[in-house]
C-alpha positions in Angstrom: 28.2 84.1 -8.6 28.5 85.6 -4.8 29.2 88.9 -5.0 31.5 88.9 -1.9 35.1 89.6 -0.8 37.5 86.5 -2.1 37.8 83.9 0.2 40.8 82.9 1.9 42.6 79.2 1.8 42.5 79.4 5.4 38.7 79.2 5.6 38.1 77.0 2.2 40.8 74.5 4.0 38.3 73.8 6.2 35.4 73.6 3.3 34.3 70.0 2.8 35.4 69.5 -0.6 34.8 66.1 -3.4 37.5 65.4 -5.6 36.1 63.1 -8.6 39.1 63.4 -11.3 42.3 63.2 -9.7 46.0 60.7 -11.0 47.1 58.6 -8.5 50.7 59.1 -10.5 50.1 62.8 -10.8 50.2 63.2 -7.0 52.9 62.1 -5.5 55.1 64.0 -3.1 58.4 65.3 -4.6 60.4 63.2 -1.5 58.6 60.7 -1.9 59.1 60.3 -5.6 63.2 60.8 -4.7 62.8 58.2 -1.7 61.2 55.4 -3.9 63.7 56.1 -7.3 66.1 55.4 -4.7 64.8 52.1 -3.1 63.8 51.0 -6.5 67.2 51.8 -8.7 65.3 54.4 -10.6 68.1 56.3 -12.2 66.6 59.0 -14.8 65.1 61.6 -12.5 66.2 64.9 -13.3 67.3 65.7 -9.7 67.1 64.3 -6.2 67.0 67.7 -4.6 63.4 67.5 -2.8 62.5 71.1 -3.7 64.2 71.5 -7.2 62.3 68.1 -8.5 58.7 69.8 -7.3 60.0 72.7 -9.3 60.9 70.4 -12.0 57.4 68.8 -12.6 55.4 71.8 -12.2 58.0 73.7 -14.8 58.0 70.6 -16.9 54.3 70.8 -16.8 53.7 74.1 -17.5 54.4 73.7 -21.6 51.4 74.4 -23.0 51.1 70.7 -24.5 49.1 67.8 -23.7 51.8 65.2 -24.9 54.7 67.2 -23.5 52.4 67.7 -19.7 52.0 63.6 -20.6 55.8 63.3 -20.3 56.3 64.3 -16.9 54.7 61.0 -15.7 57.8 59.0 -16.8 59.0 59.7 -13.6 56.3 58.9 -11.3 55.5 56.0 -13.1 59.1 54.8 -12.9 59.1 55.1 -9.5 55.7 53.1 -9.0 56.6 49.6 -10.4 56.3 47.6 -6.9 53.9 46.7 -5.1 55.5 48.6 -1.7 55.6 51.6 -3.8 51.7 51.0 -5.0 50.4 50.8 -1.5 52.9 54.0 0.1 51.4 56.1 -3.0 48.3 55.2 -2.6 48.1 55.8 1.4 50.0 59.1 1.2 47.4 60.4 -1.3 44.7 59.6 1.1 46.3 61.2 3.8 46.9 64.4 1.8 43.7 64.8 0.5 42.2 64.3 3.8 44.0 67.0 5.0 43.1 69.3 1.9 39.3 68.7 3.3 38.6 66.6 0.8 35.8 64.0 2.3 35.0 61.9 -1.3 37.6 61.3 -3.8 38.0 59.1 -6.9 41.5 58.5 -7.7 42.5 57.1 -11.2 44.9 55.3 -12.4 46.1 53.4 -15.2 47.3 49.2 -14.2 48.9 48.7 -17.3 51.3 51.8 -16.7 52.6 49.4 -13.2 53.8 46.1 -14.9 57.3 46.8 -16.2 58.8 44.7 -13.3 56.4 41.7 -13.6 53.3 42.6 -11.4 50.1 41.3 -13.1 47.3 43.8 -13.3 45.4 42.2 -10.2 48.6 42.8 -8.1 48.8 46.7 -9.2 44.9 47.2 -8.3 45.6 45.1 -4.9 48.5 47.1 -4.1 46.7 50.5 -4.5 43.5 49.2 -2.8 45.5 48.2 0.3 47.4 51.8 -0.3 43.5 53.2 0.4 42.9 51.5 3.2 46.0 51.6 5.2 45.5 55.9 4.2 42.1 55.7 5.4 42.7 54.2 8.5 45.4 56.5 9.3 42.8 59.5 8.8 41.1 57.7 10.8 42.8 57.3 13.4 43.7 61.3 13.6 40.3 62.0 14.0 39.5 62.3 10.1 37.3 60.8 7.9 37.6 60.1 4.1 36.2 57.7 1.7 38.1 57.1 -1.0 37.5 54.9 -4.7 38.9 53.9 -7.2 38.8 54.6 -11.3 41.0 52.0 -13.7 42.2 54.0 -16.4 43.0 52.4 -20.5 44.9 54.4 -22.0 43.8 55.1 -25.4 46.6 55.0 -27.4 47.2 51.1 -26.5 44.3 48.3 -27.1 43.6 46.7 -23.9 40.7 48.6 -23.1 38.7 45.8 -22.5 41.3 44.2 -20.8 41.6 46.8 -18.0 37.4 47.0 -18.2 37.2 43.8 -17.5 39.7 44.4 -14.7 37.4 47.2 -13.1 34.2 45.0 -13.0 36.3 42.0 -11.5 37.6 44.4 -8.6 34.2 46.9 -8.3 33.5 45.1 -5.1 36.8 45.5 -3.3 37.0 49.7 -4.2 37.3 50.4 -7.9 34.7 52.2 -8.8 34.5 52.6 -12.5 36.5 53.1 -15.7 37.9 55.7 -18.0 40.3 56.2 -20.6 43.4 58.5 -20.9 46.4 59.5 -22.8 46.4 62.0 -26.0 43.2 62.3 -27.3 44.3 63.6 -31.0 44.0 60.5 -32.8 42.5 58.1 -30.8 39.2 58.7 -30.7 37.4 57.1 -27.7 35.7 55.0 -30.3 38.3 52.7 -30.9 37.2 51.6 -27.4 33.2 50.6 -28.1 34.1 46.9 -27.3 35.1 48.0 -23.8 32.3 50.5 -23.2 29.8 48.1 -24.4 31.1 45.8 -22.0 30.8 48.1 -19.0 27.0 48.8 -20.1 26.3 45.0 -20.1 27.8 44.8 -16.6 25.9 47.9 -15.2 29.4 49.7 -14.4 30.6 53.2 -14.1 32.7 54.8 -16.4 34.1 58.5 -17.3 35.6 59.4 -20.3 38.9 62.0 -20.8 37.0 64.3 -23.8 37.1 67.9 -24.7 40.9 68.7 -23.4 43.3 68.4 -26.2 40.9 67.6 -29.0 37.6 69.3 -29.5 33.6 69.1 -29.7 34.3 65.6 -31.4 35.4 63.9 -29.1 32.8 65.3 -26.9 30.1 64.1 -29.1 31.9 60.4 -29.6 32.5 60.1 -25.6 28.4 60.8 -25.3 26.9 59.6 -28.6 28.9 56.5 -29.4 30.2 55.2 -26.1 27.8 56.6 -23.6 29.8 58.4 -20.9 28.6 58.8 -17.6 30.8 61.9 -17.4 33.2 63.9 -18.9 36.9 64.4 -17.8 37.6 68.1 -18.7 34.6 68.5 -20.7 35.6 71.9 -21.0 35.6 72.8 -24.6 31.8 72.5 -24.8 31.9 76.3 -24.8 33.2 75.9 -28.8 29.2 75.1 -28.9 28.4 78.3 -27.2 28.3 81.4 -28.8 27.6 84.9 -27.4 25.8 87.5 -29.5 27.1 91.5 -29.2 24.2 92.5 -27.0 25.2 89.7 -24.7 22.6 87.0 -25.4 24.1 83.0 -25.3 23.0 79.9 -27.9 23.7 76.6 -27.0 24.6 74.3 -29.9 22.8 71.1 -30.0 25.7 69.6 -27.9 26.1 71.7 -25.4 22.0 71.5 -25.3 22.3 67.9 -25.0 24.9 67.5 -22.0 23.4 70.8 -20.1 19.8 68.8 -20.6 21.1 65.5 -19.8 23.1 66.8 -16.8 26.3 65.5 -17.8 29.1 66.7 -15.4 32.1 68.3 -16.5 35.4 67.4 -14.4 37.1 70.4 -15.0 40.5 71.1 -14.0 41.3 74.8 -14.0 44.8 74.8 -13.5 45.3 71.8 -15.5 43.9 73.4 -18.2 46.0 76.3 -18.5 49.1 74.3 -18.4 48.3 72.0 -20.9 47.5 75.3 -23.3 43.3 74.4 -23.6 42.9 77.7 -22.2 45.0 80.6 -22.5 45.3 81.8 -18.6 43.1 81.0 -15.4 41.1 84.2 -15.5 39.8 83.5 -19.3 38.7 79.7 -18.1 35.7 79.1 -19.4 34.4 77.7 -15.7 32.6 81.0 -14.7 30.2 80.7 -18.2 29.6 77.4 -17.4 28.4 77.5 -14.1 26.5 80.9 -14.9 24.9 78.3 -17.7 24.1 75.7 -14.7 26.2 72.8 -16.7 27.0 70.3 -14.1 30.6 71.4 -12.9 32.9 69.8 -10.9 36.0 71.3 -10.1 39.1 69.0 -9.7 42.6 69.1 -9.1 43.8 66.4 -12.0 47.5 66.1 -11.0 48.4 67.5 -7.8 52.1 67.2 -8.0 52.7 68.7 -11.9 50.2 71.6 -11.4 51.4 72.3 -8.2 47.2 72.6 -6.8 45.1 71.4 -4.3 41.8 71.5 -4.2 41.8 74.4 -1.0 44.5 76.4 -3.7 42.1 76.1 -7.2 38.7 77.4 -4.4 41.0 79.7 -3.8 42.2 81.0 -7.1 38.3 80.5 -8.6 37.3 82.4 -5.5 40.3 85.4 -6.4 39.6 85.4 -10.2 35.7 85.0 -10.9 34.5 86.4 -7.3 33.3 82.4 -6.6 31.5 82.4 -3.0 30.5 80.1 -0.3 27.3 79.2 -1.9 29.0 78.6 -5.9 31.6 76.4 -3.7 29.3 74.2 -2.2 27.2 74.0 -5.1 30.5 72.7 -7.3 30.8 70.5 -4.3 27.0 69.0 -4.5 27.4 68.9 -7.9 30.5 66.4 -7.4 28.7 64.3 -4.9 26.2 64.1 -7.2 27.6 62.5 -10.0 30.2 60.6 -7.9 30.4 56.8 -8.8 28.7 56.0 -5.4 25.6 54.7 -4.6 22.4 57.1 -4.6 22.0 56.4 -0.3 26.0 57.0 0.3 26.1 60.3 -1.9 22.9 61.5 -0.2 24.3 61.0 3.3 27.6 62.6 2.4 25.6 65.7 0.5 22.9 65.9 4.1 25.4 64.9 6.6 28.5 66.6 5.9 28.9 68.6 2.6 25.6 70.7 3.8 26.6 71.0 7.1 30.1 71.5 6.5 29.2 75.0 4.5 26.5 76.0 7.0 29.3 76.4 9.9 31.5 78.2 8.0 28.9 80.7 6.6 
């Protein structure tokens, strides 16, 4: 780690940043979720008040629980069951993380969670992916520039896993670009998915898996070992394979070994974290041993709305709390681009053109 003075969000605003785990329905705006409850007869939010509902979801967020952070997305999902409200989303999350700096981003999002008023699961993913572009195009046209894919999310408590993998391949060539699960991980293992992961490798696709949050090295090792994970969302509870001896010296497990070795990124979500209790408070986050370790971390904003983050605010707080600087920042950044769901020419030009550069004017 730098050992400068904290950075500001003024100047990491301007940092070009790569946002790979991020919920389309755990972003919206607050008046945007009370504008579309309204047009769509959604009638259980717990207030229309603008400012007291973003109070609400971060509050909601913040209980220390996986299931209960899980609950808040009643709400945005209730709001997100048309195909108008698909594509406003969708283009209002581009525009916003353009103007966070963000220059990559993979937003996920789970089809199945969008057919309660009788869109099929093609509609939902053509809704969002005209959401994208109209977003784009509007960054576009203010001078901006942003590229944007898409990840289709199962969630693993349900069993259309290879349902919604087959809905990924079908739409990889019209923006999605790859697959992960979600939802509570205690008790559904990501193996009760092999059908749909096996089905991904056959079709040479992408996929993430949610592993290492709420549930342990297990489901680390069953993400990697049984179902072949790309990457890992959260990942962070690796460092259960880590131990530190008295005069200071580190061990890797064979685990930890194996996705340091293998270069297996970690989407971690520091903020995210804390709320949903996986660790006990930002400045005992397991992020600063990990990237001392040179594991592969990303850092990510997960839900935007319920933890109340951008990526400029969670530079900023890493910056504050570990003494993060310029040269950690971009190398979280590379590391993103990296292992980004892009191909190896686009990620390169991105990483040359305008991460490297990007850093180079504001040092």
């Amino acid at each position: 780690m730098s050992d400068v003075t904290p950075l500001g969000a003024a100047t990491l605003l301007r940092a070009p940043k790569v946002l790979l785990h991020d919920h389309l329905d755990g972003g919206l705006r607050p008046a945007t979720v009370v504008e579309l409850a309204e047009a769509t007869g959604y009638d259980a939010l717990p207030t229309t008040d603008v400012e007291a509902l973003g109070r609400w979801f971060r509050e909601a967020a913040d209980s220390g629980s996986l299931v209960s952070y899980l609950e808040t997305f009643a709400h945005t999902c209730g709001v997100m069951q048309t195909e108008e409200a698909l594509v406003r989303v969708a283009a209002e999350a581009v525009e916003d993380l353009a103007a966070d700096g963000v220059v990559y981003a993979e937003l996920r999002y789970a089809p199945e969670l969008f057919v309660e008023r009788g869109l099929s699961l093609d509609a939902v993913v053509e809704a969002v992916q005209t959401g994208i572009d109209e977003g784009t195009q509007r960054v576009a046209a203010a001078g901006g520039a942003i590229k944007v894919g898409t990840l289709l999310c199962a969630m693993r408590q349900h069993a259309r896993a290879l349902e919604i993998a087959e809905l990924a391949v079908r739409h990889r060539d019209a923006g999605v670009a790859g697959f992960d699960i979600a939802g509570p991980e205690d008790g559904f293992p990501p193996t009760r998915n092999l059908d749909a992961f096996e089905y991904l490798r056959q079709n040479n696709a992408h996929f993430t898996i949610h592993a290492g949050e709420a549930f342990g090295l297990p489901s680390i090792w069953e993400a990697i070992q049984y179902c072949g994970a790309e990457r890992l969302g959260h990942g962070v509870r690796i460092v259960e394979d880590i131990k530190t001896d008295s005069d200071g010296t580190v061990h890797l497990g064979r685990l930890a070994s194996y996705v340091r070795d293998r270069r297996i990124p970690l989407e971690i979500c520091p903020t995210s974290n804390v709320q949903t209790g996986t660790v006990a408070s930002f400045a005992e986050h397991p992020i600063a041993q990990l990237a001392r370790l040179h594991f592969r971390v990303t850092v990510n904003t997960d839900n935007r709305l319920m933890s109340g983050c951008t990526m400029t605010s969670e530079f900023t707080a890493l910056a504050t709390t570990f003494g993060f600087g310029l040269d950690d920042l971009r190398w979280f950044t590379i590391n993103a681009m990296k292992s980004a769901f892009l191909d190896f020419d686009a990620r390169l030009s991105l990483i040359n053109d305008v991460i490297k550069p990007g850093y180079a004017a504001l040092a």
